[in-house]
C-alpha positions as CSV (number, residue, x, y, z in Angstrom):
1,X,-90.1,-107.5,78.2
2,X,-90.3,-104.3,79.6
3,X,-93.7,-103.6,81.1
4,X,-93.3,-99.7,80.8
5,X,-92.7,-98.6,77.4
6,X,-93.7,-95.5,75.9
7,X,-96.0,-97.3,73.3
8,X,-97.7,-99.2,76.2
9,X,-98.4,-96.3,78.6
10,X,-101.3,-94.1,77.2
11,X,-102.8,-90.4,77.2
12,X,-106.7,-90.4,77.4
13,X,-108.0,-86.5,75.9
14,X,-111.1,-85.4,76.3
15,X,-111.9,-82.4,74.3
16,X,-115.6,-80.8,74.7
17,X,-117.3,-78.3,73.3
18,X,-120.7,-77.8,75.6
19,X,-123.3,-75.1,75.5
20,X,-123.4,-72.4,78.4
21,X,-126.6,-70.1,77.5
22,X,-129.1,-71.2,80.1
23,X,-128.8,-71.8,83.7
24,X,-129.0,-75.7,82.9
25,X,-126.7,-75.9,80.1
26,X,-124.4,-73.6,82.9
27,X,-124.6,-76.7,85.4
28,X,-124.4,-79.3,83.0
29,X,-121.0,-78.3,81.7
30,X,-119.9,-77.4,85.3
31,X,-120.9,-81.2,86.3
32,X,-119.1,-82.6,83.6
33,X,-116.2,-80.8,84.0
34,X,-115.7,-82.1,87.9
35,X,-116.6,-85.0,87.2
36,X,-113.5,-85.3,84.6
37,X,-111.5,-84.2,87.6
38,X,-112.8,-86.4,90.2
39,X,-111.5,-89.2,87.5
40,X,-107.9,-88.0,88.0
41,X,-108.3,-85.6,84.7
42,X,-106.3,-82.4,84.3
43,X,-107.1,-79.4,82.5
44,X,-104.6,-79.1,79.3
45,X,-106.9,-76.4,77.3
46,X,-109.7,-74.9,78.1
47,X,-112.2,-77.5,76.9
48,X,-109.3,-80.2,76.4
49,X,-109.0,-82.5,79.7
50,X,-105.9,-85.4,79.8
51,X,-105.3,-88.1,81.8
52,X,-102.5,-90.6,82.1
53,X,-103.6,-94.4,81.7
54,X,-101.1,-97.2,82.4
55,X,-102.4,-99.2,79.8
56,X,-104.7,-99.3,76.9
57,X,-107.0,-101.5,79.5
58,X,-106.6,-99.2,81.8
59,X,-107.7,-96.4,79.2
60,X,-111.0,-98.4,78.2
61,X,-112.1,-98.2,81.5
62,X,-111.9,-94.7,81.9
63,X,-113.6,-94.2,78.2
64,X,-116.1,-96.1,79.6
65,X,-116.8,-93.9,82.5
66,X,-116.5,-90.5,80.8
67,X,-119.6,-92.5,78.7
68,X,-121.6,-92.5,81.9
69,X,-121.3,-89.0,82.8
70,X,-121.7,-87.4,79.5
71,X,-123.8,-84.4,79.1
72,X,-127.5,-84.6,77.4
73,X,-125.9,-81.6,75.2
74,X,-122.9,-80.6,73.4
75,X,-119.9,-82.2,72.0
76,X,-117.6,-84.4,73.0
77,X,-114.7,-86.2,71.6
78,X,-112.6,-89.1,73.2
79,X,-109.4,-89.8,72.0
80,X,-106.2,-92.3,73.0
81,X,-102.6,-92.1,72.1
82,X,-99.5,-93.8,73.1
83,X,-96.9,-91.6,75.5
84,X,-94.9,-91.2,72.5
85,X,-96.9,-89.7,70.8
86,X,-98.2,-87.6,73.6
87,X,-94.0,-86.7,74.2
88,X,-94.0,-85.5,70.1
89,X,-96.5,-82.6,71.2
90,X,-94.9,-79.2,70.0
91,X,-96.3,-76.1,72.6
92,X,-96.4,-72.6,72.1
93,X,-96.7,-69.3,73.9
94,X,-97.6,-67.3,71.0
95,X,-94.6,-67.6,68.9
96,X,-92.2,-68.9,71.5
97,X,-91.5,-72.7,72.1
98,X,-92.8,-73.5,75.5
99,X,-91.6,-76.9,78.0
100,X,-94.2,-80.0,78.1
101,X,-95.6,-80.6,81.2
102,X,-95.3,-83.8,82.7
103,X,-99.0,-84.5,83.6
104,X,-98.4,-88.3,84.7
105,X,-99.2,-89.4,88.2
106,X,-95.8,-90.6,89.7
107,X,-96.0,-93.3,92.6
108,X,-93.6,-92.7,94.9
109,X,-92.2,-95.5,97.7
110,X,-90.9,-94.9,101.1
């Protein structure tokens, strides 16, 4: 069996919509933001974070830690699809077609 397949290896999203008015809300959305990063998230959108799991275990446990970290305000959604799906992402730049951008952590041996 093939250990890396495209419906094995998946894409953890993180889309947010926080509030920004106060000086608080300012910080709290700051906060969660880094702390997305310092989980190995990158910035797709605007409020739309991805990171690439090696499994669907290896997903849950990052669910599970965006859980922890969540702001008292705001919302948040979580979802997890396969690298295949992820791959069948069509991107624009206003009209015209634009490349995918491979995302995925590669390990690289010496």
């Amino acid at each position: 069996m093939n250990r890396i397949s495209a419906y094995r290896v998946m894409w953890l999203l993180v889309l947010f919509d926080l509030p920004t008015e106060t000086k608080k809300d300012k910080k709290a959305y700051t906060d969660f933001r880094k702390n997305l990063q310092k989980d190995g998230f990158t910035m797709f959108q605007f409020s739309i974070y991805v990171r690439h799991c090696a499994s669907a275990e290896n997903a849950a446990v990052h669910i599970k830690r965006v859980k922890s970290f969540l702001p008292d305000y705001g919302n948040v959604g979580i979802i997890c699809i396969t690298d295949k799906q992820f791959g069948e992402i069509e991107l624009f730049n206003g009209k015209k077609p634009r490349p995918a951008i491979a995302y995925g952590q590669q390990l690289e041996l010496f």
